[in-house]
C-alpha positions in Angstrom: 116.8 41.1 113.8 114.2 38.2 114.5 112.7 37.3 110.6 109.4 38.2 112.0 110.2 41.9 112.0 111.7 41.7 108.3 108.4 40.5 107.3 106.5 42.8 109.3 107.8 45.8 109.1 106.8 47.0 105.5 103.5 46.3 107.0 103.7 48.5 109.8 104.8 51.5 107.1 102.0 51.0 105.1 99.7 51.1 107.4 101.0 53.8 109.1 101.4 55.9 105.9 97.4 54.5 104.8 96.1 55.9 107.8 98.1 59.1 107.3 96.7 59.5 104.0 93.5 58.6 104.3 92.4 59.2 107.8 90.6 55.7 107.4 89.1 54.4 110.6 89.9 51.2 109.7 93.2 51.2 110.1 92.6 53.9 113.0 91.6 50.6 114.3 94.5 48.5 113.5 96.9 50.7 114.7 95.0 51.2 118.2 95.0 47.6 118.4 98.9 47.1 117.8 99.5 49.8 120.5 97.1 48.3 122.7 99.0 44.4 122.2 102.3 46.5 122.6 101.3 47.9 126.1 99.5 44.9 127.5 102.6 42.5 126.3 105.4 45.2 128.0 103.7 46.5 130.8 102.8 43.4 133.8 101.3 44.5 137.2 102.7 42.8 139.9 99.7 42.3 142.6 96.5 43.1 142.9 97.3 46.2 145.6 99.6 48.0 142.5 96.3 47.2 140.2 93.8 48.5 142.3 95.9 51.6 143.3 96.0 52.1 139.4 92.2 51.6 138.2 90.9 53.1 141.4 93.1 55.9 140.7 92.1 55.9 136.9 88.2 55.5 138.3 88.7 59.2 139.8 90.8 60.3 137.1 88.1 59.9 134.6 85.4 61.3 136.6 87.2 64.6 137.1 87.9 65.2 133.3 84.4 64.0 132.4 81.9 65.2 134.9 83.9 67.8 136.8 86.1 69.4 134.4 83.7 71.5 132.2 82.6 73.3 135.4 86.4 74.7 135.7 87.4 75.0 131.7 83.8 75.7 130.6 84.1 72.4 128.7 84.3 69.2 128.6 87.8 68.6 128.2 88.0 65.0 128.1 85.5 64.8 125.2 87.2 67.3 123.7 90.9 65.7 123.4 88.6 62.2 122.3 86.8 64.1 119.4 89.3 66.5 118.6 92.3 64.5 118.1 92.5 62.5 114.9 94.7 60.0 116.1 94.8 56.4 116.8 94.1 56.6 120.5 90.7 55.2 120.4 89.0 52.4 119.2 86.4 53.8 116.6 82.7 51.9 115.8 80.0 52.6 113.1 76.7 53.3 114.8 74.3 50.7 113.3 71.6 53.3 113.2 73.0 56.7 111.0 71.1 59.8 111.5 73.0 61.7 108.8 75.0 61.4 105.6 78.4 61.2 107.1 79.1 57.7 109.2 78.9 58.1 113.2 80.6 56.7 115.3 80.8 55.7 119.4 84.4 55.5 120.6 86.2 53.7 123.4 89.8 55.0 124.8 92.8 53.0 124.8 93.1 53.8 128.4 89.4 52.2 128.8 91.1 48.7 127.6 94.7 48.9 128.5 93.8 49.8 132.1 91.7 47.2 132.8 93.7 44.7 130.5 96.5 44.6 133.2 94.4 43.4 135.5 93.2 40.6 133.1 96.8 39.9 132.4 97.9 39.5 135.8 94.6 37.5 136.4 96.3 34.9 133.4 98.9 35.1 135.7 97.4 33.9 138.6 95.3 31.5 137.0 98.3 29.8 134.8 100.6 30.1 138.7 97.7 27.9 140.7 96.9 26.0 137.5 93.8 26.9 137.1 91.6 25.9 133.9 90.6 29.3 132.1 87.4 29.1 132.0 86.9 28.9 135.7 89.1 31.1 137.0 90.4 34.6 137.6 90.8 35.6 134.2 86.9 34.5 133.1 85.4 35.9 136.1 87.5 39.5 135.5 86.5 39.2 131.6 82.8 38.5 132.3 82.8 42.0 134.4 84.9 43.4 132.1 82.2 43.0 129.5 79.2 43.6 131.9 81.1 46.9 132.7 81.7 48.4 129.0 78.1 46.8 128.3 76.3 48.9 130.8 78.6 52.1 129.5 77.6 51.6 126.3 73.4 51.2 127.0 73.8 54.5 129.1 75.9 56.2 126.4 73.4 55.3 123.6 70.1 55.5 125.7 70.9 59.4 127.7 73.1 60.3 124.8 76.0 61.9 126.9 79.4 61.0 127.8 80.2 58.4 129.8 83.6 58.1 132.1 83.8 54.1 131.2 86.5 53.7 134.1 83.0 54.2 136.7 82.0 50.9 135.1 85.1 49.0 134.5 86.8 49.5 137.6 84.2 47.8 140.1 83.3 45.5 136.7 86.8 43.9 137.0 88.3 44.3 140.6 85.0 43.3 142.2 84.6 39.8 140.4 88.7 39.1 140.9 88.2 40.1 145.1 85.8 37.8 145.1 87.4 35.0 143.8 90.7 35.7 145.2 88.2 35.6 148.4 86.7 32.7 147.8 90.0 30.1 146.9 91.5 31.9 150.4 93.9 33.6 147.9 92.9 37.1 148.9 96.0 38.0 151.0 98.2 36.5 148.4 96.8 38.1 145.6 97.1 41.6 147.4 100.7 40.6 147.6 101.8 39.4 144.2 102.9 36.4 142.8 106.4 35.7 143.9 107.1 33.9 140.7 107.4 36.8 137.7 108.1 33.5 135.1 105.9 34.5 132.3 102.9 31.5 131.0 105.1 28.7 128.7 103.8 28.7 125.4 103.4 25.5 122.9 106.6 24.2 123.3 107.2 24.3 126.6 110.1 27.6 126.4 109.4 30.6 128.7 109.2 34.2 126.6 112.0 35.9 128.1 
């Protein structure tokens, strides 16, 4: 067993058992984020046609449940399950402004940032297999709609005060800006495709994870 996971694994108890106890939402939080890391370091998509099936699928996905589904279950099912459930599924922010004496919150899913977090991995991908700086890539451009996207969701959320499917956002905020740089290095096709090479980014010291 690597030492790492010695070390780290009273950790994970305790913070599992805190948040079981206390219901805090700060380590709510922390144990969204170490699913979240989990997923995105496991899971790799490999080209941007198995990416865009997936988000484009997920974009219709989250319309249905949001806008669509209170029409056949006489609720809204999908704010239902993210309110109802106490669980770490969602990442969980204090509203600056409080209306009442209990602390409010906006949420994001997991889904809203794993989803879209493939993408951005494989966009490291690409970036790292046509060496690429970071900053003026595939991965920047994807992360600059990425943020645009969940920025917009979040004015509309706290402007009209009613749920927003974030996917409508994310989707066009992340495969739209990689498209069009895939489009404009003539590495549209390619992209599509897939990288042939799966060899995972070298880290530090020059030794490929495995």
């Amino acid at each position: 067993m690597p030492l790492l996971a010695i070390y780290m694994t009273p950790v994970c108890i305790a913070a599992v058992v805190g948040w079981l106890v206390t219901k805090s939402w700060l380590l709510n939080n922390l144990l969204a984020f170490s699913l979240i890391i989990f997923f995105l370091t496991s899971v790799r998509l490999s080209s941007l046609k198995v990416a865009s099936s997936l988000l484009i699928l997920a974009f219709f996905y989250d319309i249905f449940w949001v806008f669509i589904s209170s029409s056949i279950f006489g609720k809204n099912v999908m704010v239902v399950v993210a309110t109802g459930l106490n669980v770490p599924i969602k990442i969980l922010v204090p509203l600056i402004y409080q209306t009442g004496v209990t602390t409010q919150f906006t949420l994001i899913g997991l889904g809203d940032i794993v989803l879209p977090g493939l993408l951005l991995c494989f966009s490291l991908r690409m970036d790292d297999a046509k060496g690429i700086p970071m900053r003026g890539g595939y991965f920047a451009a994807t992360m600059v709609g990425y943020i645009v996207g969940l920025t917009i969701c979040e004015i509309v959320v706290g402007t009209l005060h009613v749920a927003q499917p974030a996917m409508i956002y994310l989707v066009p905020g992340t495969l739209i800006p990689f498209a069009l740089v895939a489009r404009r290095r003539g590495e549209l096709e390619m992209a599509w495709e897939g990288l042939k090479s799966h060899q995972r980014i070298h880290d530090d010291d020059e030794a490929a994870y495995p």
